[in-house]
C-alpha positions as CSV (number, residue, x, y, z in Angstrom):
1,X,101.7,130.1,108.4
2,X,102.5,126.4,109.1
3,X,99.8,124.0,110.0
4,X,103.1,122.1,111.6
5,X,106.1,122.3,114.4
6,X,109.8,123.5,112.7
7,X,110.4,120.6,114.5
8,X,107.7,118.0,113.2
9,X,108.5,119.2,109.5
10,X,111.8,118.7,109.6
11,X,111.2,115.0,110.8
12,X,108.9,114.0,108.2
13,X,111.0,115.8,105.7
14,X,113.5,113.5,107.0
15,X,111.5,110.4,106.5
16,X,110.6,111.4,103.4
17,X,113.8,111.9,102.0
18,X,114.5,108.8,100.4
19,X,111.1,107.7,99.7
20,X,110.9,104.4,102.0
21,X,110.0,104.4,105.9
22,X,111.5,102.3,107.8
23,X,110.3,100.5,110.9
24,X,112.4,102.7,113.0
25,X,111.5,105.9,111.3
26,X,107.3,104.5,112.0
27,X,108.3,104.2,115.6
28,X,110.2,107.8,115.8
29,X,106.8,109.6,114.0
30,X,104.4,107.8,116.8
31,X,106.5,108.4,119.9
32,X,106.3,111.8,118.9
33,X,102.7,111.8,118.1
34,X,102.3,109.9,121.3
35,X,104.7,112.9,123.4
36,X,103.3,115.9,121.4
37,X,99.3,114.7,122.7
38,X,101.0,114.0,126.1
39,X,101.7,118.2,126.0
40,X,97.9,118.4,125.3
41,X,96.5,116.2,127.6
42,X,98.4,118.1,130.2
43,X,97.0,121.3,129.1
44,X,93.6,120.1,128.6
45,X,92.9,117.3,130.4
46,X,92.3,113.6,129.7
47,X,88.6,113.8,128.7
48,X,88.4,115.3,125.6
49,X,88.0,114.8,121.8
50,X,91.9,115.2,121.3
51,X,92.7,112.1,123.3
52,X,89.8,110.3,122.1
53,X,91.2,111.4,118.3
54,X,94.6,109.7,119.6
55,X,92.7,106.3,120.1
56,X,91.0,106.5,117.0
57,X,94.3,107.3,115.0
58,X,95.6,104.0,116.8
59,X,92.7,102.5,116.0
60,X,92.8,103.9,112.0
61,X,96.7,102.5,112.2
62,X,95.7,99.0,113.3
63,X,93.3,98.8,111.2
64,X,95.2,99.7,108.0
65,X,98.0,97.2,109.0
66,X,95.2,93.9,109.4
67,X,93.6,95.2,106.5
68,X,96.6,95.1,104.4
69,X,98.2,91.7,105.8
70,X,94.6,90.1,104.8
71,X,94.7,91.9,101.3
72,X,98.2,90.0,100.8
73,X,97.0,86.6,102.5
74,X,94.1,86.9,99.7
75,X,96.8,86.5,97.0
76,X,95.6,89.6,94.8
77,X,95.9,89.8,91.4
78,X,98.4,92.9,90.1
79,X,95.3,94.5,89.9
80,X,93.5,93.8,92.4
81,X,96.7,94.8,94.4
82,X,96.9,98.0,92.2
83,X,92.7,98.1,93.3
84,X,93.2,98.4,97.6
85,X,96.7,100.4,97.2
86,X,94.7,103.0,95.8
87,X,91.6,102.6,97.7
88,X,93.8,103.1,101.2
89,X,96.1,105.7,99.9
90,X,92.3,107.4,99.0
91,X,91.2,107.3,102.6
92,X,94.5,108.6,104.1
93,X,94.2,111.8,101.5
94,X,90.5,111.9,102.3
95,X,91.7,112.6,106.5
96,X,94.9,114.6,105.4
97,X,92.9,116.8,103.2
98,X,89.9,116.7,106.6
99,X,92.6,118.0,108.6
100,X,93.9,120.7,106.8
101,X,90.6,122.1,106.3
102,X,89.4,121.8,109.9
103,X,93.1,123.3,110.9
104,X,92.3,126.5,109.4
105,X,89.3,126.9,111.6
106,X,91.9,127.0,115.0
């Protein structure tokens, strides 16, 4: 079974298609993310650690995007570009692969 929506798979299949997201593609993923915790909150409630994973995803997401603009304000090297690409990509498969595995326990 699915750890994902018919819905949300298509979508990111769509994204994914040609191997580039664009701006309006970022925005269509977090509205979504943003209506589909919405559907949560109003069957849980706003106190709990689903909301509080919400903020810390924005959180995660702002922090990726400063991190990077001061990586390219730093004027890397090819290598030392090559260096934090991999090193973020890393921590993204690090939560992806978290997820899956805490998933299966649902």
């Amino acid at each position: 079974m699915s750890l994902i929506s018919k819905t949300l798979e298509e979508m990111i299949n769509d994204t994914y298609q040609d191997g580039r997201v664009s701006v309006a593609e970022y925005k269509q993923l977090r509205d979504d993310a943003d209506r589909r915790m919405d559907a949560v909150v109003r069957e849980f409630g706003l106190h709990n650690n689903l909301t509080a994973l919400q903020k810390a995803m924005d959180v995660v997401m702002q922090l990726t995007q400063t991190s990077i603009i001061d990586s390219k304000k730093a004027n890397l090297t090819d290598t030392g570009e090559a260096i934090v690409k991999d090193a973020v990509f890393a921590q993204v498969e690090y939560l992806r692969a978290g997820t899956h595995l805490a998933l299966k326990l649902l």
